[in-house]
N, C-alpha and C positions, 0 to 999 in steps of 0.2 A: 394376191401377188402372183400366185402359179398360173391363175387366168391371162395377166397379161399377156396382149400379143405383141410388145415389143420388149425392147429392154428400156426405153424410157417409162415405159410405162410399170416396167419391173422396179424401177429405179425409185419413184416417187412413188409407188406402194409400200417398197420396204424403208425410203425414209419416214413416210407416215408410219408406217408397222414400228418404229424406232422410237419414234417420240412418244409415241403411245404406249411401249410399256416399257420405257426406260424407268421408270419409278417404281413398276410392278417387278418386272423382271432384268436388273440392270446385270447380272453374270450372264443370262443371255442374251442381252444388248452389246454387252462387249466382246463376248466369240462373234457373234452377227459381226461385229465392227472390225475384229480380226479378219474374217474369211469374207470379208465383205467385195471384194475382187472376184475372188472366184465365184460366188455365190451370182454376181452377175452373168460370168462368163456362162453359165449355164442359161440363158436367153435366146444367146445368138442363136448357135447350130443346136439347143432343144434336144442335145445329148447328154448322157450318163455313164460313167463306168461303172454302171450296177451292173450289167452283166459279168463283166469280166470280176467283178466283188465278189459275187456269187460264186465262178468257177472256181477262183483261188477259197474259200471257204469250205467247198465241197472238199477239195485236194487236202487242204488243211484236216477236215475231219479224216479222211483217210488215213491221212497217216498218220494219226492221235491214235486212231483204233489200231493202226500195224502193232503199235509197240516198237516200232523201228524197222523198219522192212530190210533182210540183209541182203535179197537182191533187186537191185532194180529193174528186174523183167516181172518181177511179178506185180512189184509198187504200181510201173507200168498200167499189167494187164489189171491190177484190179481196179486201177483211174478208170481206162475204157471201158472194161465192165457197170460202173457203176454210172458211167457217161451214159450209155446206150439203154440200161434197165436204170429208168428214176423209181423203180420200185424196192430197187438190190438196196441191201443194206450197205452201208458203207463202213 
């Protein structure tokens, strides 16, 4: 399905992908069939917001490890810091 090069062709992959393990795996037949919209939308423009998943994750562990950071100049510098060195601990 991630091969095809259109969305028709996305389209009739993942309803094949559907009938086929709707017996085996019908809780994941029916999320599929929830998100089944967007899950095309991802065809057309063959974009993601994993990057930007990624940067709020990174932020998120940051400030897990602040303990609560009580200024926000440093919450700040330490985002940048650990932007610029992928080696800095966060």
């Amino acid at each position: 399905m991630f091969d095809a090069k259109t969305g028709t062709q996305a389209l009739v992959d993942l309803l094949d992908w559907m009938a086929t393990a709707q017996p085996l795996y019908p809780n994941s037949v029916a999320t599929v069939r929830r998100w089944f919209g967007e899950i095309l939308q991802y065809f057309e423009p063959r974009t993601t917001s994993g990057v930007v998943e990624g940067i709020n994750n990174r932020l998120k562990l940051i400030k897990r490890s602040g303990y609560g950071f009580r200024n926000f100049e440093r919450f700040k510098l330490r985002c940048l810091i650990s932007w610029h060195s992928p080696t800095a601990a966060a």
